[in-house]
C-alpha atoms as one frame of an Amber mdcrd trajectory, in Angstrom:
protein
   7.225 -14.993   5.745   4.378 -17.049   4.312   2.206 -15.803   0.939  -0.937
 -16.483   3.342   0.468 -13.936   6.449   1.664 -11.613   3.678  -2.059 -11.490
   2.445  -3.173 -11.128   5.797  -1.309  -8.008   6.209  -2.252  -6.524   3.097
  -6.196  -6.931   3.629  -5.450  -5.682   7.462  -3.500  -2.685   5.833  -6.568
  -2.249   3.225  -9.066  -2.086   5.439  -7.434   0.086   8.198  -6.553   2.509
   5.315 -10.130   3.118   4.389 -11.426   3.528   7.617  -8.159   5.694   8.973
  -8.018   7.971   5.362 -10.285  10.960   5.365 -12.751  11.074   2.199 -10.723
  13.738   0.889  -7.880  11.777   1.043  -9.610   9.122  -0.771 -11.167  10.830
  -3.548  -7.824  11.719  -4.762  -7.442   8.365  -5.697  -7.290   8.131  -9.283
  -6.057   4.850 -11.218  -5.678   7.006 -14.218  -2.598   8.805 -12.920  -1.835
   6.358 -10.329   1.733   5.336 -10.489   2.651   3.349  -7.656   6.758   3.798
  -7.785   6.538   7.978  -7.656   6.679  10.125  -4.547   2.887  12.103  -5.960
   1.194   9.550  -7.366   1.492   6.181  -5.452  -1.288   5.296  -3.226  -0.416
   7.402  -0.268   1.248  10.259  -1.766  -2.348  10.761  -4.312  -4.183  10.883
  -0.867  -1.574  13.433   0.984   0.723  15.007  -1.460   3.914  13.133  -0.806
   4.427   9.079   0.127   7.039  10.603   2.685   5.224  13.571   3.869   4.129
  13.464   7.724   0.367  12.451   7.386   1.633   9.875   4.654   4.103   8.320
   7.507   1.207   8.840  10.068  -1.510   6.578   7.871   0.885   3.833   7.028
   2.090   3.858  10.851  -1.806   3.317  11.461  -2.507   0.999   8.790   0.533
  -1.430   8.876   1.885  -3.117  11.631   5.089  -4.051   9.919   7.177  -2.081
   6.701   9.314  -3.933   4.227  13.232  -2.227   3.835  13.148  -1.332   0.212
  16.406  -3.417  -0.518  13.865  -6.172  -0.134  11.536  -4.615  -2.831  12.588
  -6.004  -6.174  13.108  -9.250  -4.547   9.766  -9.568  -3.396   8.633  -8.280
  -6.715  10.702 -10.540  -8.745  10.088 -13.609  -5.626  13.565 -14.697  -5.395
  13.500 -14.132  -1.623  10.924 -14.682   1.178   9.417 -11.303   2.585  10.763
 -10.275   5.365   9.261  -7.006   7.744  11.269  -4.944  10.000  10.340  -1.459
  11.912  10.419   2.139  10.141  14.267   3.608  11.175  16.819   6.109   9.751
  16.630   7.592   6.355  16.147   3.887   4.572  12.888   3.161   2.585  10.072
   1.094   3.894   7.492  -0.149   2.096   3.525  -0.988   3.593   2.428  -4.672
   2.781  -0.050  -3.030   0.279   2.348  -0.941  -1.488   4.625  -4.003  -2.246
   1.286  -5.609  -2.993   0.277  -2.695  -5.499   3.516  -2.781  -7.024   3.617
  -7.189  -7.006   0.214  -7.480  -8.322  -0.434  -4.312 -10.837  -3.740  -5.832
 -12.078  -5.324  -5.708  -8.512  -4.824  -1.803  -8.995  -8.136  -0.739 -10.433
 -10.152  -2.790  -7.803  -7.937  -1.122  -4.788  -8.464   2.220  -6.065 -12.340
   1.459  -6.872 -12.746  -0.104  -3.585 -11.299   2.576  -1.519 -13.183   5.075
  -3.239 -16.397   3.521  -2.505 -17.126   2.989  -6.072 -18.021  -0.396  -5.202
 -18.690  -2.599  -2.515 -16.937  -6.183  -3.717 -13.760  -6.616  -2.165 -10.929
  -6.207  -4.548 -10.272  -8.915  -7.293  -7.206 -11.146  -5.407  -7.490 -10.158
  -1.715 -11.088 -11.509  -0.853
């Protein structure tokens, strides 16, 4: 998988995500607490409660066309190996193009969140 259709996905996922979340959902964002490797306070579990709860599953299923099997995670994080997406199944971990992106690029973070929000209008720092 190229770095250009990975980036693809990630602004699809980004933009589907703020127009799919409620604005509940997104004022719970807060980059203060944000943590994007625990179940409460990654992206979608600070929006719904849990990364793995049902509304959680139903947003990314929205928002992302593809999920990345978590044994590809540090991989991806560390880029030893191409990405690769595959289809939600069984009790393995998938991960949303933005979450890998959240956890890749930590210093995008802030602009996400802020974006999201509706804190500001610029499209975040990296994905514009």
């Amino acid at each position: 998988m190229t770095k250009k259709y990975f980036k693809e996905q990630t602004i699809k996922e980004l933009k589907a995500l703020k127009k799919y979340a409620t604005k509940k959902e997104l004022s719970k964002l807060d980059f203060i607490t944000f943590h994007p490797g625990k179940n409460k306070s990654c992206l979608y579990g600070q929006m719904t409660g849990h990364c793995r709860n049902k509304r959680a599953m139903n947003l990314i299923d929205k928002c992302c066309d593809f999920k990345l099997d978590e044994s590809l995670l540090n991989s991806v994080i560390e880029k030893r190996i191409p990405i690769d997406g595959g289809p939600r199944m069984g009790t393995k971990l998938y991960y949303s193009f933005l979450e890998i992106h959240i956890m890749k690029y930590r210093n995008h973070n802030k602009n996400i969140l802020a974006w999201l929000k509706g804190e500001t209008s610029k499209f975040p720092i990296g994905l514009s």
